[in-house]
C-alpha positions in Angstrom: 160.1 14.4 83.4 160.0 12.0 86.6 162.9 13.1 89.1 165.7 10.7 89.7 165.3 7.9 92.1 169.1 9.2 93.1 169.2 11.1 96.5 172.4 12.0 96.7 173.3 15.5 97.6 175.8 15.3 94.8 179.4 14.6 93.9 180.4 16.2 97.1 181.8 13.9 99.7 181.7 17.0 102.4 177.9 17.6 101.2 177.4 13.9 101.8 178.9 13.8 104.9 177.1 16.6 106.2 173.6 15.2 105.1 174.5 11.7 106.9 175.7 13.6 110.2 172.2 15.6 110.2 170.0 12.7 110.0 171.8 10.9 112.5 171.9 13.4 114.7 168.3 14.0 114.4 168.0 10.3 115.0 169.9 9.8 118.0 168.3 13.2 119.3 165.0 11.4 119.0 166.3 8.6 120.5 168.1 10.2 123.3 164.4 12.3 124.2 162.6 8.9 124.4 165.3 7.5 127.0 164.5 10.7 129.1 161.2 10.9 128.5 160.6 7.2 129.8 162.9 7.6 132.5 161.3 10.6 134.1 158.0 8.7 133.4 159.2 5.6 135.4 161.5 7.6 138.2 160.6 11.6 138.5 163.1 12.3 140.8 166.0 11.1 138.5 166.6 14.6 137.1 165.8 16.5 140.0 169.8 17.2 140.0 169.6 17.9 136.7 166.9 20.4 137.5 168.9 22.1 140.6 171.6 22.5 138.5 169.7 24.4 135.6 167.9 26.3 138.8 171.3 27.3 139.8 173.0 28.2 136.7 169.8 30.3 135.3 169.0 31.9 139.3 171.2 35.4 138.7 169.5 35.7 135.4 166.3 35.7 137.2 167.0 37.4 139.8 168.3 40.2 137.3 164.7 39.9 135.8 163.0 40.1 138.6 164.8 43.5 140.0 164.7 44.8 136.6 160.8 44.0 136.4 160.4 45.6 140.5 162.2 48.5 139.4 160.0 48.6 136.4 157.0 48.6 138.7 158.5 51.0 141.0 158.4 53.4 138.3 155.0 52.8 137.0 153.8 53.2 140.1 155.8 56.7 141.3 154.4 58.1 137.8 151.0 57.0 138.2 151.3 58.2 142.1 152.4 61.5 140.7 149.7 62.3 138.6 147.1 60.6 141.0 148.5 62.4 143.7 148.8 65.9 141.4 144.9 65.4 140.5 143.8 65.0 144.2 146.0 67.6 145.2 144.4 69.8 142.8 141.0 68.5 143.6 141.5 69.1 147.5 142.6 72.6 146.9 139.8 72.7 144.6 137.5 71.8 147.6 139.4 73.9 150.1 139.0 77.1 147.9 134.8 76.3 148.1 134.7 76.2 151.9 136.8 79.0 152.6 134.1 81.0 150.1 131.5 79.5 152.0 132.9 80.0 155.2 133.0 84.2 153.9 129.6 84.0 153.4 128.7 82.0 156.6 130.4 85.5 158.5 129.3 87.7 156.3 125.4 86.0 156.5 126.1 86.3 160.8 127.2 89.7 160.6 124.3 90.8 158.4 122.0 89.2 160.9 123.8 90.6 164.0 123.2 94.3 162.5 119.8 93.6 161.7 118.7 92.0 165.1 120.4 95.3 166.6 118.3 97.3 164.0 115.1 95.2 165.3 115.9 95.6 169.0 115.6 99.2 168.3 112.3 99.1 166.6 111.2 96.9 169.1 111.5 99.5 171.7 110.4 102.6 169.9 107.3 103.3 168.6 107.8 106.1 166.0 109.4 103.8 163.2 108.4 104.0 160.0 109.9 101.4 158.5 113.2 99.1 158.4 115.4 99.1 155.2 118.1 98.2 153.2 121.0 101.1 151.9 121.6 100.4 149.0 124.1 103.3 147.5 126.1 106.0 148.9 128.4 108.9 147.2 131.8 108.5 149.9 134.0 110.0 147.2 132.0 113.2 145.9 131.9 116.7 147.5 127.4 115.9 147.9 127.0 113.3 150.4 123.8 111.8 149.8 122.3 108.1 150.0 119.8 105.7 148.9 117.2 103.6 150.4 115.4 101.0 149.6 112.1 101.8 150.3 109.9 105.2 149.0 106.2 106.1 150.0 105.0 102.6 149.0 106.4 102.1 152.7 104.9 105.5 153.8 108.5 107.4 154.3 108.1 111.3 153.8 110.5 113.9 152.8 112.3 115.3 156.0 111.9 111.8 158.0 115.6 110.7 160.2 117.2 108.0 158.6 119.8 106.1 161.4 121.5 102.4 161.6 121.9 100.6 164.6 125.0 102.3 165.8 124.1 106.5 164.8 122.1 109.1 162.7 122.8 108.9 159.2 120.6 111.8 157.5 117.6 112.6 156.4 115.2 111.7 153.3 115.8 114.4 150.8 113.8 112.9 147.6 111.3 110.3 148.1 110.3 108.0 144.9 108.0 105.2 144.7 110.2 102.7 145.6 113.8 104.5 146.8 114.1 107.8 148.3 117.2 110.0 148.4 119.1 110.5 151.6 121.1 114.1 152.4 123.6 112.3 155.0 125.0 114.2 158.1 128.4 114.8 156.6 127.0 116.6 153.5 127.5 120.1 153.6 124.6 121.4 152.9 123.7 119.1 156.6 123.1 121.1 159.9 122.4 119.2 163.3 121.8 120.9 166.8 123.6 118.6 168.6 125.3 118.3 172.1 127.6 116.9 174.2 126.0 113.3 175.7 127.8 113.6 179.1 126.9 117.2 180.3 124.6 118.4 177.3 127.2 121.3 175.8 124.7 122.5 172.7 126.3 123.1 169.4 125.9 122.7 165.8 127.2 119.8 163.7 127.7 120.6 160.2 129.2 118.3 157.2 132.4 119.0 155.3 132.2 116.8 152.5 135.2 114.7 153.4 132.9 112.1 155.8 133.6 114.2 158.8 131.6 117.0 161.0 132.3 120.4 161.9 131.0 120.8 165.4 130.4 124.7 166.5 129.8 125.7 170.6 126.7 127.6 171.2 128.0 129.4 173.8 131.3 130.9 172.9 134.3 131.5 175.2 136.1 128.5 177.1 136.2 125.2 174.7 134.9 122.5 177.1 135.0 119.9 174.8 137.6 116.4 174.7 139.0 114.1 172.3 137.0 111.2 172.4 133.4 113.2 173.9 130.6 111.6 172.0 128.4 113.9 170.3 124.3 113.7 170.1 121.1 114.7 168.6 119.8 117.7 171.3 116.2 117.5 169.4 116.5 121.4 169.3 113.8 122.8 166.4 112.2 119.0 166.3 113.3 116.8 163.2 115.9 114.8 164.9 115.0 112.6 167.9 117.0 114.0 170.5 119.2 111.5 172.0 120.6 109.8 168.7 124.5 109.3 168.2 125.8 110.9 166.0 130.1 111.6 166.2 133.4 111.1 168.3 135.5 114.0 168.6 139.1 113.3 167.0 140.3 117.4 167.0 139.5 120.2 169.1 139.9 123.5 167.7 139.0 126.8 169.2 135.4 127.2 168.7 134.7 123.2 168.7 135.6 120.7 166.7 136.8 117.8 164.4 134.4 114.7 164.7 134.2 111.2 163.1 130.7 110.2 162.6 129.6 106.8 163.8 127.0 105.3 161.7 129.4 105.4 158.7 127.2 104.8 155.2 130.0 101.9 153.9 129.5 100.3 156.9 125.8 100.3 157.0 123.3 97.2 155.3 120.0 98.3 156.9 118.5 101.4 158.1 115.2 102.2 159.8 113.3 105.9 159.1 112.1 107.4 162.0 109.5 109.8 162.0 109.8 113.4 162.4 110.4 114.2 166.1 108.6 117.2 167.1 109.3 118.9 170.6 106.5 118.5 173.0 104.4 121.6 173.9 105.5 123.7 176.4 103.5 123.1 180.0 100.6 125.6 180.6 101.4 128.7 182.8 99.7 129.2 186.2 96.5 130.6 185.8 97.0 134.0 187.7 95.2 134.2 191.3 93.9 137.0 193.4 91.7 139.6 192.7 93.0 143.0 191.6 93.8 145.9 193.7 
């Protein structure tokens, strides 16, 4: 069925008078838009008051945006700031953490080489070493004081040989492998050392306790000559030990000798040299006798 060639909205007078007021106002709207449109087209600046009044009346509005979108930004930008600056923060300590390590084993690399140069000066200036090694063990907590070395008879070390480090005597080689030997240190107690008093040559004995210090006994009994502080060396009395070597500081007199604190302390000793063993030289020839008999 065709649809009636009526528009009307219907019986309604209000509908109708709605409908009317719509399209007119549409027209008029159009109409008005055209007016404008060719007025700004022949003279721009015609609204330009227009315009300062809209710029005006919508200006706190913007301003309100734009705080609102600085604000914004300022908050993006302490976050992002906070977790950039966390992460280099953590990076830097990161970093820091590495050269202090480094810097450890930059000192502990110069030290190592300032006790082996000391170690080498030595050798330099003797001729009866055997060889130059590393220690590589030592027993500072047991009752037996003994060592190890790295090096055996592949380096031609012998059983008896003086072991010492650059600052004293540290013992002797007790076992000797192919490789390694076993060292009986000075402060064992199974350890005896003729030794003597550096400044006037008082003889004595130096035995170990087992607790990392000696036991030093006079030869000669009677009036104890000795001092805190006297430093205490190899006399070379019965050969083995090169007379001469330091051994202890004296830290308690008693009344046949005393307390002493050895000096080349195994925990504090990288590299050692064996000596060999030091033998006494022969006695000088006597006189031949002169004159003939009675």
């Amino acid at each position: 069925m065709a649809p009636p060639t009526n528009k009307r909205s219907g019986y309604s007078r209000r509908a109708q008078l709605s409908s009317f007021l719509s399209h007119t106002a549409g027209v008029v709207s159009m109409l008005i838009g055209l007016v404008l449109i060719a007025i700004s087209a022949i003279n721009p600046s015609s609204f330009s008051s227009l315009r300062s009044l809209a710029a005006d009346a919508t200006d706190p509005a913007a301003e309100a945006t734009a705080k609102s979108r600085n604000v914004g930004q300022q908050v993006l930008a302490s976050v992002t700031g906070f977790f950039k600056i966390g992460g280099e923060n953590a990076r830097m300590q990161k970093e820091l953490a590495i050269a202090k390590t480094k810097l450890v084993e930059a000192r502990a690399i110069n030290a190592e080489n300032q006790r082996l140069k000391k170690i080498l000066g030595i050798t330099q200036q003797r001729d009866d070493v055997v060889a130059v090694t590393t220690l590589t063990a030592s027993t500072p907590s047991s009752t037996r004081r003994f060592a190890t070395i790295g090096a055996g008879s592949n380096k031609g070390i012998h059983k008896g040989m003086p072991v010492r480090s650059a600052t004293g005597l540290i013992g002797r080689v007790l076992e000797v492998g192919a490789t390694s030997s076993r060292v009986l240190l000075i402060t064992d107690t199974e350890s005896l050392v003729p030794v003597r008093r550096a400044s006037d040559g008082v003889a004595g004995f130096a035995q170990g306790q087992g607790d990392g210090t000696l036991r030093v006994r006079l030869v000669n009994l009677g009036i104890n000559p000795l001092r805190k502080g006297d430093v205490i060396v190899s006399s070379g009395s019965g050969g083995l030990y090169r007379p001469g070597t330091p051994m202890a500081v004296l830290t308690e007199i008693l009344r046949d000798g005393a307390i002493a604190r050895v000096i080349g302390h195994p925990s504090d000793t990288d590299f050692v040299m064996i000596e060999n063993v030091w033998a006494p030289p022969p006695p000088p020839p006597l006189p031949a006798a002169t004159g003939a008999k009675p």
